[in-house]
ROVONU-451493 format. One record per residue (C-alpha): residue number from 1; x, y, z; residue in one letter. Coordinates in nm, 3 decimals, m for minus. Layout:
BEGIN
n: NUM	xx: X	yy: Y	zz: Z	res: A
...
This chain:
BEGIN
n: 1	xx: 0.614	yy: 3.168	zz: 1.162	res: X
n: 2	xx: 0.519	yy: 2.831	zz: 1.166	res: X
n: 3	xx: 0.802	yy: 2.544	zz: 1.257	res: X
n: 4	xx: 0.745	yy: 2.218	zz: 1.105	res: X
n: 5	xx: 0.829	yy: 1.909	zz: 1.335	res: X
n: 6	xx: 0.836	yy: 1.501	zz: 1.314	res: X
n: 7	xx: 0.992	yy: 1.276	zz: 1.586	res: X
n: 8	xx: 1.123	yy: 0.934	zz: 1.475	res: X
n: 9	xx: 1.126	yy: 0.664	zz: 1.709	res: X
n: 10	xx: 1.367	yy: 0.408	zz: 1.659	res: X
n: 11	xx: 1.399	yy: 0.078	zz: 1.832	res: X
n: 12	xx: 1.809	yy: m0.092	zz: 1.816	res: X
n: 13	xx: 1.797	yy: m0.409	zz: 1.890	res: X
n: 14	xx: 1.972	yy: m0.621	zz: 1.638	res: X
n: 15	xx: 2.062	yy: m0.727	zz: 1.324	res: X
n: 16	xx: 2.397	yy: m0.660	zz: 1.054	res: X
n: 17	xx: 2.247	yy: m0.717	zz: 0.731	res: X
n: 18	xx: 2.492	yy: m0.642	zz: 0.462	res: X
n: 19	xx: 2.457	yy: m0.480	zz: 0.085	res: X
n: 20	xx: 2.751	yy: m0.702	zz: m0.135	res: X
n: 21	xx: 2.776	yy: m0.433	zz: m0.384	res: X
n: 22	xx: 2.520	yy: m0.166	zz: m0.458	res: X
n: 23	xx: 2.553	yy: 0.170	zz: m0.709	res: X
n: 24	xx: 2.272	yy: 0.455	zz: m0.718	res: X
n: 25	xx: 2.270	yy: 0.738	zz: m1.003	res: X
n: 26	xx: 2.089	yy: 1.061	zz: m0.931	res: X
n: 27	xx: 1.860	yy: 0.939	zz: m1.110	res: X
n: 28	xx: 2.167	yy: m0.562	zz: m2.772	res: X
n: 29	xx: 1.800	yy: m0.541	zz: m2.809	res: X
n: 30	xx: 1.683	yy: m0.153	zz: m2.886	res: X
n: 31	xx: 1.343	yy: m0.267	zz: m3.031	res: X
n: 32	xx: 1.117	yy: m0.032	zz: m2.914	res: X
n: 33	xx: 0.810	yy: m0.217	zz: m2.634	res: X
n: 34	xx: 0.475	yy: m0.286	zz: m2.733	res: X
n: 35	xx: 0.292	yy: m0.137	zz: m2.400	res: X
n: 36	xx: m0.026	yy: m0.346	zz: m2.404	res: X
n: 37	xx: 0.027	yy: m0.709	zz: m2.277	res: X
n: 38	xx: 0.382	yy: m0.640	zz: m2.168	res: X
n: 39	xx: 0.412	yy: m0.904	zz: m1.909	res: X
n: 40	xx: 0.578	yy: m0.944	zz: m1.593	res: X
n: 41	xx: 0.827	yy: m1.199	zz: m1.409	res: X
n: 42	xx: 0.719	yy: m1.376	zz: m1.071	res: X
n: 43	xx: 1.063	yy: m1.196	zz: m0.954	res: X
n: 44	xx: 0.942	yy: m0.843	zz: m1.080	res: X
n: 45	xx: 0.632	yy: m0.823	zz: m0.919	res: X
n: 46	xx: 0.710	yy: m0.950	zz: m0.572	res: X
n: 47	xx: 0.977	yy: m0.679	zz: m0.621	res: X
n: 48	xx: 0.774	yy: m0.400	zz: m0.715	res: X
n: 49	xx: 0.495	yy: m0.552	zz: m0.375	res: X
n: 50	xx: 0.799	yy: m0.541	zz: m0.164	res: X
n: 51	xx: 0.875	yy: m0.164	zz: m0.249	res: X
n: 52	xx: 0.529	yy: m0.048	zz: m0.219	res: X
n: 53	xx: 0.531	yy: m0.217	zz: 0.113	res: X
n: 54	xx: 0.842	yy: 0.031	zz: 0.226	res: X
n: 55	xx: 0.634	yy: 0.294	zz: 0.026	res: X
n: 56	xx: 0.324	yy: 0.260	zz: 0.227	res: X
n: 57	xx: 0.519	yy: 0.242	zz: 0.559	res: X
n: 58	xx: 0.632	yy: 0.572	zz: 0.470	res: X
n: 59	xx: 0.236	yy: 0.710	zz: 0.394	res: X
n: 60	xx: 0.352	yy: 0.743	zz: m0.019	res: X
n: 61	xx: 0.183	yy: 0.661	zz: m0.305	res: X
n: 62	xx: 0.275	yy: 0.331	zz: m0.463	res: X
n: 63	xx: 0.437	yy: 0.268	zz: m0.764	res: X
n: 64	xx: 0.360	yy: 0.094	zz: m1.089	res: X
n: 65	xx: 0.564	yy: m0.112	zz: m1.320	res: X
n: 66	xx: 0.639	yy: 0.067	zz: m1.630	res: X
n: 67	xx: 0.683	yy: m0.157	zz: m1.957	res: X
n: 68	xx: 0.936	yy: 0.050	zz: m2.110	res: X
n: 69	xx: 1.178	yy: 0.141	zz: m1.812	res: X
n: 70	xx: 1.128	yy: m0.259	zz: m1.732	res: X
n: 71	xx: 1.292	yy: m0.325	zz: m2.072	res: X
n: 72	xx: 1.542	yy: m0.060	zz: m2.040	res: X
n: 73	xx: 1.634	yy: m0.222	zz: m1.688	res: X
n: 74	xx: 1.643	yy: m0.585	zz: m1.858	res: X
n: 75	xx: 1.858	yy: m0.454	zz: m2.133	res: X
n: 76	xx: 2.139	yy: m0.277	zz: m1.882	res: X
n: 77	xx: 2.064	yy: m0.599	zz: m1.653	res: X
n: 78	xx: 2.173	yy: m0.834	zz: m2.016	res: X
n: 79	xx: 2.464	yy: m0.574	zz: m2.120	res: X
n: 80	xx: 2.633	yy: m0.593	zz: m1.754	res: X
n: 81	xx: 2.569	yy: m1.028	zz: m1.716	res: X
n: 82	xx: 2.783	yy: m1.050	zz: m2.044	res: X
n: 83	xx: 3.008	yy: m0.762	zz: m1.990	res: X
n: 84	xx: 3.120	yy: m0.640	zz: m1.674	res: X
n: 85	xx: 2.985	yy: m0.531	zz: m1.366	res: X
n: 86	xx: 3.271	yy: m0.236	zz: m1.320	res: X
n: 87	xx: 3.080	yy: m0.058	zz: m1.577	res: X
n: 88	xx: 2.788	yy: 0.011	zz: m1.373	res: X
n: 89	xx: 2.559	yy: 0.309	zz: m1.488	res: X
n: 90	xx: 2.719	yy: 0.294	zz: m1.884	res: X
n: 91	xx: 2.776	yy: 0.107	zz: m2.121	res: X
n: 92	xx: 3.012	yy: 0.139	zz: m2.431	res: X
n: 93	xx: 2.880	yy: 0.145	zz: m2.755	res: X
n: 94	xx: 3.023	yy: m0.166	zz: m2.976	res: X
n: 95	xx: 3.021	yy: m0.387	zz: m2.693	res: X
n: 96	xx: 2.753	yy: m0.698	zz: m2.710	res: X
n: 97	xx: 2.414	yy: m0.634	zz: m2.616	res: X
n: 98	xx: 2.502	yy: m0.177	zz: m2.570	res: X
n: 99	xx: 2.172	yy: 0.015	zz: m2.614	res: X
n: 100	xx: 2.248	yy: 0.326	zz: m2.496	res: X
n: 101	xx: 2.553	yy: 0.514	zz: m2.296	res: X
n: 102	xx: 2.306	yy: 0.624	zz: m2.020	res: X
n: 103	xx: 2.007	yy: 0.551	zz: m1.844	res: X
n: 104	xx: 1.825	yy: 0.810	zz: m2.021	res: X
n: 105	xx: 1.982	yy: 0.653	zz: m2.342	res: X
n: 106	xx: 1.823	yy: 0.323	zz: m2.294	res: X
n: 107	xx: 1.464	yy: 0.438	zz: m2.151	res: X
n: 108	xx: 1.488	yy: 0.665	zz: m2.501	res: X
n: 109	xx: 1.607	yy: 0.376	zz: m2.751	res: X
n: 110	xx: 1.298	yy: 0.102	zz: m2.635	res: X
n: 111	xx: 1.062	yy: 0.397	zz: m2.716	res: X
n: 112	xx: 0.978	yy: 0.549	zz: m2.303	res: X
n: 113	xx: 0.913	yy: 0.870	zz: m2.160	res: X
n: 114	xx: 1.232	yy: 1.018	zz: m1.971	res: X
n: 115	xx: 0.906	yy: 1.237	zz: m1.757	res: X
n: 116	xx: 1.027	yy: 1.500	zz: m1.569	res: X
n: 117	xx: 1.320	yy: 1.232	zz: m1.391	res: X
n: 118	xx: 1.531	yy: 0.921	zz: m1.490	res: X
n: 119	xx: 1.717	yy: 0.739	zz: m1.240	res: X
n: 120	xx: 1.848	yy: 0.402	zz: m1.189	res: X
n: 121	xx: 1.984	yy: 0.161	zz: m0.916	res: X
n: 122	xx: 2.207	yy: m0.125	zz: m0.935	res: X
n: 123	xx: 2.193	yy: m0.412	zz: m0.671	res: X
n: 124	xx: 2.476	yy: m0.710	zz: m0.692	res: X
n: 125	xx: 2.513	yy: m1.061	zz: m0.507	res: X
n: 126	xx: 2.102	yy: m0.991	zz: m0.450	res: X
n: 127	xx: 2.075	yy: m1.401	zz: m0.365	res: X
n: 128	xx: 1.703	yy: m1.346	zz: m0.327	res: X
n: 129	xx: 1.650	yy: m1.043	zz: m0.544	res: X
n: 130	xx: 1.321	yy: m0.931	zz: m0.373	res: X
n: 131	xx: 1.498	yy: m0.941	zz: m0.059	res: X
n: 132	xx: 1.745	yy: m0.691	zz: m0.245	res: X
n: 133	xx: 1.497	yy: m0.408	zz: m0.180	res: X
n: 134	xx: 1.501	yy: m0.482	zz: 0.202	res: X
n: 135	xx: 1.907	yy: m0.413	zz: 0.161	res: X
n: 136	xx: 1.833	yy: m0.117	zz: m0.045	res: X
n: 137	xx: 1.590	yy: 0.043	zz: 0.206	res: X
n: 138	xx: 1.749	yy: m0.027	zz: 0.524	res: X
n: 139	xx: 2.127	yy: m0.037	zz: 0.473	res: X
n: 140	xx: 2.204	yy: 0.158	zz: 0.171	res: X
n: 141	xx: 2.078	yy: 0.519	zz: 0.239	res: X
n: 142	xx: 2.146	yy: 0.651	zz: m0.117	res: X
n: 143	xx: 1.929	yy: 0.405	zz: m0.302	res: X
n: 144	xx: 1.648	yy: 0.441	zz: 0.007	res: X
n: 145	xx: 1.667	yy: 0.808	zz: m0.089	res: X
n: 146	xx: 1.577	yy: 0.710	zz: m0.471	res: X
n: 147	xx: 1.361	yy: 0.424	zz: m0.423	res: X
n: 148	xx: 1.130	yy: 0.544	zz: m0.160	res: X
n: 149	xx: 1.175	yy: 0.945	zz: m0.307	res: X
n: 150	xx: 0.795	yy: 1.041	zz: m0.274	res: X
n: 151	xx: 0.818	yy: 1.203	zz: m0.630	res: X
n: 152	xx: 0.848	yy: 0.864	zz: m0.848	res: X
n: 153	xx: 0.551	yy: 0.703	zz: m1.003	res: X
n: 154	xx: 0.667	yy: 0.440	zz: m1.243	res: X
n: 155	xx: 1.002	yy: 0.179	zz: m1.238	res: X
n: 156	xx: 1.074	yy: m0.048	zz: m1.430	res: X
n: 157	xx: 1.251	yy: m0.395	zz: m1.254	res: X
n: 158	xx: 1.475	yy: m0.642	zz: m1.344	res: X
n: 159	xx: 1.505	yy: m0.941	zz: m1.056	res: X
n: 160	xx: 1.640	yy: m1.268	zz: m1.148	res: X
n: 161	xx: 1.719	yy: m1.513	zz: m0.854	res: X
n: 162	xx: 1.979	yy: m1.791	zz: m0.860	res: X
n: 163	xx: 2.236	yy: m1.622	zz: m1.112	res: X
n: 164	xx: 2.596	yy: m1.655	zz: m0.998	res: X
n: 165	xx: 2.581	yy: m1.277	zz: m0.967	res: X
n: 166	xx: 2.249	yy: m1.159	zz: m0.835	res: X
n: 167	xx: 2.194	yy: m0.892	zz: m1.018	res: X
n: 168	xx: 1.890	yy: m0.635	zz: m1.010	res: X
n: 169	xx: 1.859	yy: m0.299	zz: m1.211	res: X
n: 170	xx: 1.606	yy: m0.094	zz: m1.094	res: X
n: 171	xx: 1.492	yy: 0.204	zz: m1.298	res: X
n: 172	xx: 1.299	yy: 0.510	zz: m1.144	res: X
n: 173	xx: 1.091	yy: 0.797	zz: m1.273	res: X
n: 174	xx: 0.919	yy: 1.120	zz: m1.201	res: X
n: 175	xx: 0.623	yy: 1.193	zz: m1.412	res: X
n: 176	xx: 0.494	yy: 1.504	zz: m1.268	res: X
n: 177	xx: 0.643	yy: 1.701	zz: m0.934	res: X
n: 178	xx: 0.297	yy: 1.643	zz: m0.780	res: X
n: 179	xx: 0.358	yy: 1.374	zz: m0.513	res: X
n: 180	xx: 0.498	yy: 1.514	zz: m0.235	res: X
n: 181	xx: 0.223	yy: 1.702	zz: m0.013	res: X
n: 182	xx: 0.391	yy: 1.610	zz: 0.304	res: X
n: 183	xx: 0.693	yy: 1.553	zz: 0.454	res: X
n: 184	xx: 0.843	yy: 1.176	zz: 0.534	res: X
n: 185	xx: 1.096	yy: 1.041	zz: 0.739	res: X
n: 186	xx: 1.252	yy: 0.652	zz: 0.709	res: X
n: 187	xx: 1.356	yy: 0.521	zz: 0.963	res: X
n: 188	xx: 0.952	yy: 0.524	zz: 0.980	res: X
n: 189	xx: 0.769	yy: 0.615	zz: 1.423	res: X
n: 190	xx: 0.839	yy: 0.367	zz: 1.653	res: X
n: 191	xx: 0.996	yy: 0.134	zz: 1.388	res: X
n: 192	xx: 1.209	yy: m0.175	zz: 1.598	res: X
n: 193	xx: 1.495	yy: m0.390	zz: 1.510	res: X
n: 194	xx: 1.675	yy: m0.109	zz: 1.290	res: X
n: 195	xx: 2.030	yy: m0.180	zz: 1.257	res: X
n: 196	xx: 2.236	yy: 0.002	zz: 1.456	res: X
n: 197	xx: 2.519	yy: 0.033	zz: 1.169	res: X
n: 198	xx: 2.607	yy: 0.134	zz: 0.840	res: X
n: 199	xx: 2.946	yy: 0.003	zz: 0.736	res: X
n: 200	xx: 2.975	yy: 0.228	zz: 0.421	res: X
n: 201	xx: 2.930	yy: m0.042	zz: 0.184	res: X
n: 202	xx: 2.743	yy: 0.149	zz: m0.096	res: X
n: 203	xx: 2.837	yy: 0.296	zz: m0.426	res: X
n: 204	xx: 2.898	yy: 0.552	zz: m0.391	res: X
n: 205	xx: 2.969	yy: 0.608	zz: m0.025	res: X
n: 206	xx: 2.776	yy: 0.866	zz: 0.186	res: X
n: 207	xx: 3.087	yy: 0.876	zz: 0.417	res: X
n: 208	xx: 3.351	yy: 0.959	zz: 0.168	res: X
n: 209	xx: 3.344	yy: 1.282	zz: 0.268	res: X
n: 210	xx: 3.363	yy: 1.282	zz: 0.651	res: X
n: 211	xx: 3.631	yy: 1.111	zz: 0.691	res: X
n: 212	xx: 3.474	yy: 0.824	zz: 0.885	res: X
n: 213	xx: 3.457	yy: 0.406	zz: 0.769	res: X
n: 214	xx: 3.147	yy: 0.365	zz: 0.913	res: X
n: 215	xx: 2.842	yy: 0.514	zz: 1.128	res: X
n: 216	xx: 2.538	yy: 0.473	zz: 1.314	res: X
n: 217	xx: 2.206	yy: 0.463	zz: 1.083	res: X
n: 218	xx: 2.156	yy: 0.706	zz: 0.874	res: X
n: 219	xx: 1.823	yy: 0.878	zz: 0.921	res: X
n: 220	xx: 1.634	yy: 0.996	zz: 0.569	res: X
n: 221	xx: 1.408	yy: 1.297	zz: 0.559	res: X
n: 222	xx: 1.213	yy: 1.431	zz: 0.294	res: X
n: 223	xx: 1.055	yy: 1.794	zz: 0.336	res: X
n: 224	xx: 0.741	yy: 1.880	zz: 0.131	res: X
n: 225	xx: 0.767	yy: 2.014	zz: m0.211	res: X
n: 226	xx: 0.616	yy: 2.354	zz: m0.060	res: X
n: 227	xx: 0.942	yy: 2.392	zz: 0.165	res: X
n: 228	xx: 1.265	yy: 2.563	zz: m0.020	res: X
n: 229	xx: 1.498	yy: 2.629	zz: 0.223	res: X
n: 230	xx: 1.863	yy: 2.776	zz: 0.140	res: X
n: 231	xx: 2.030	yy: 2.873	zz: 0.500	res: X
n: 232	xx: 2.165	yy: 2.587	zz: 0.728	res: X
n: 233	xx: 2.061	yy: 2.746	zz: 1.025	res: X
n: 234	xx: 1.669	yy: 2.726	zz: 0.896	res: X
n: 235	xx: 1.731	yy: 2.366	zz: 0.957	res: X
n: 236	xx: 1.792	yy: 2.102	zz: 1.233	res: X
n: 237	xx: 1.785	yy: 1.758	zz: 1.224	res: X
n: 238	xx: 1.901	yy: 1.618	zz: 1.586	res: X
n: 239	xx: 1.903	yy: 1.251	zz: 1.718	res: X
n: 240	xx: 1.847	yy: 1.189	zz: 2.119	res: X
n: 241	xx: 1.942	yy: 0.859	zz: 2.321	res: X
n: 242	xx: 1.672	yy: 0.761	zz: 2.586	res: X
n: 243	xx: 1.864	yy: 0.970	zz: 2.842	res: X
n: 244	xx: 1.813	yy: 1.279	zz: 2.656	res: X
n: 245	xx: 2.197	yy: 1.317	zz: 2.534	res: X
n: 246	xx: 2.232	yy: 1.434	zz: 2.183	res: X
n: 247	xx: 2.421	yy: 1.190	zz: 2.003	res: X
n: 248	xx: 2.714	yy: 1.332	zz: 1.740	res: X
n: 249	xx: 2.611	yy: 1.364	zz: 1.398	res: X
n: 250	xx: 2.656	yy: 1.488	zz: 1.064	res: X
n: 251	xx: 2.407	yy: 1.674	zz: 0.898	res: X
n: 252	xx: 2.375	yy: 1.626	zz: 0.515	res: X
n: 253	xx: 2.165	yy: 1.899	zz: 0.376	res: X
n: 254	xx: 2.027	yy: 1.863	zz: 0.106	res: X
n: 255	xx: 1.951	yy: 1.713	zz: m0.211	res: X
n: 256	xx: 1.615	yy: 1.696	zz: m0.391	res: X
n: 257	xx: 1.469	yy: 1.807	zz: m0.086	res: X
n: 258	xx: 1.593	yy: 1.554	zz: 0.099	res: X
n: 259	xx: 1.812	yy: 1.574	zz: 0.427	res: X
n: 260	xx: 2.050	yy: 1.252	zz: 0.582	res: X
n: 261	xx: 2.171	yy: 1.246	zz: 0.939	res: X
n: 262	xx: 2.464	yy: 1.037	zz: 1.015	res: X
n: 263	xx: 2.569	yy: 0.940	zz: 1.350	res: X
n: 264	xx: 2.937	yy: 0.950	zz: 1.426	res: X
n: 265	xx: 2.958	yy: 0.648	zz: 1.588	res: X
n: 266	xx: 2.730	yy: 0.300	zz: 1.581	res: X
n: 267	xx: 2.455	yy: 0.357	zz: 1.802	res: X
n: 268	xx: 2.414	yy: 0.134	zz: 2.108	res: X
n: 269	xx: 2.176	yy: m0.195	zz: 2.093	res: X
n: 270	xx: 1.838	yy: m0.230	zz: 2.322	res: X
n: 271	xx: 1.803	yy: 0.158	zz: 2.309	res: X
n: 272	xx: 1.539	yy: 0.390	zz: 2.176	res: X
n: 273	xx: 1.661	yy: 0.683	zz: 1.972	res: X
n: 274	xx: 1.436	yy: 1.002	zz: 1.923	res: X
n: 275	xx: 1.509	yy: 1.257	zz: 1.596	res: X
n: 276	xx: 1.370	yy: 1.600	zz: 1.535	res: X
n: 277	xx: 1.354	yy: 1.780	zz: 1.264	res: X
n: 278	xx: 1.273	yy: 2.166	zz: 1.277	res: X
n: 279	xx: 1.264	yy: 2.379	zz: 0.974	res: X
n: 280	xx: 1.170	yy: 2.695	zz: 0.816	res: X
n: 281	xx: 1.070	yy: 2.805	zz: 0.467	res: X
n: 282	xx: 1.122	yy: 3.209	zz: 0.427	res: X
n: 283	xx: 0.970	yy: 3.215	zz: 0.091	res: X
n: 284	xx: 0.641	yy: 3.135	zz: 0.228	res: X
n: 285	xx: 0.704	yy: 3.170	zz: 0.631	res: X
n: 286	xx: 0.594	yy: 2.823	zz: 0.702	res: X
């Protein structure tokens, strides 16, 4: 039996950056896109360079822009600016500028693939949209879960700075399971200046169910697509202070092959944290 192991190393030393308003789904204009010479926004492709960034940090492949989930993410972006926000993920058909219920609706009416995966992400009061994805990644663990998921290959972006709402719609999608050779872990090694918080201000909330407001960071692992485990006790994910002392946490495990730790409490400033993950995979005894 072979255990598989990664230690994060996490500097706190600062910083309460807050996400307004943000909603994550597991993943009028329905003309269908003309692929070739589909161009893109200023706002769209710093976006997409500021993902891959997070991507990279992470060792996974980049992704592209997408011409047809960047309309479909343009048209929910249009449908929610003139109707309401509440209505996040849908839309209802009849009111102005509806092209489809669902995400998969609306990738499907401007004439893209749904691949193997459609999700979608929703980012509000984004004042510098590109900065949006720095909120996404590092204080809203749901949407980090989607956006840096090592299975996507394409998105498609909508960013628009200096709207009264700063809105982004992000759409996401897997192509072909054939990403994920390794496992990955964000918080990234000896990453600094993570915030020490997460004040459960994401849609929906990861905390809802432990009775807690908020929590230290949450930690984001993702095993390789090889791995298929099905017992708890095949898997530990534990956080250490500098002293050695295992700090409280909840385990949530596991969705997509994907596995959160979430501190009790807020974890301290000017300390070094140390996570291990151990797991085993009976199907193939690694």
């Amino acid at each position: 039996m072979r255990k598989q192991m990664r230690t994060i190393m996490i500097g706190m030393l600062a910083i309460g950056v807050g996400v307004a308003g943000v909603l994550s789904s597991p993943v009028s204009e329905t003309a269908q896109v003309e692929a070739a010479g589909y161009s893109y926004s200023a706002d769209q492709l710093q976006a997409l360079a500021t993902l891959n960034e997070y991507r990279k940090e992470a060792g996974m492949n980049p992704v592209t822009l997408d011409p047809f989930l960047t309309k479909a993410a343009s048209n929910h972006w249009n449908y929610l600016w003139v109707n309401s926000t509440a209505e996040g993920h849908s839309e209802t058909k009849g009111n102005k500028n509806f092209t489809g219920i669902t995400v998969k609706d609306r990738v499907k009416a401007v004439g893209g693939s749904l691949g193997q995966l459609v999700g979608e992400n929703i980012v509000f009061e984004a004042k510098n949209s590109p900065n949006s994805i720095y909120d996404l990644v590092h204080n809203a663990p749901l949407h980090r879960e989607s956006l840096l998921n090592p299975d996507i290959q394409s998105v498609g972006i909508e960013s628009q700075k200096g709207t009264q709402k700063g809105m982004q719609v992000i759409v996401m999608r897997v192509d072909s399971y054939e990403q994920r050779d390794s496992d990955h872990v964000y918080p990234v090694p000896d990453m600094k200046n993570v915030n020490p918080l997460f004040d459960g201000n994401e849609i929906p909330n990861p905390l809802k169910d432990y009775g807690i407001d908020q929590s230290g960071h949450i930690l984001t692992y993702w095993l390789p697509s090889e791995a298929f485990i099905y017992d708890d006790k095949d898997f530990s994910f534990v956080l250490k202070d500098s002293k050695g002392n295992i700090v409280p946490a909840f385990v949530d495990f596991m969705y997509l092959g994907t596995a959160k730790l979430i501190p009790k409490k807020v974890l301290n400033y000017n300390e070094t944290y140390t996570a291990t993950v151990k797991w085993y995979s009976p199907d193939n005894n690694q």
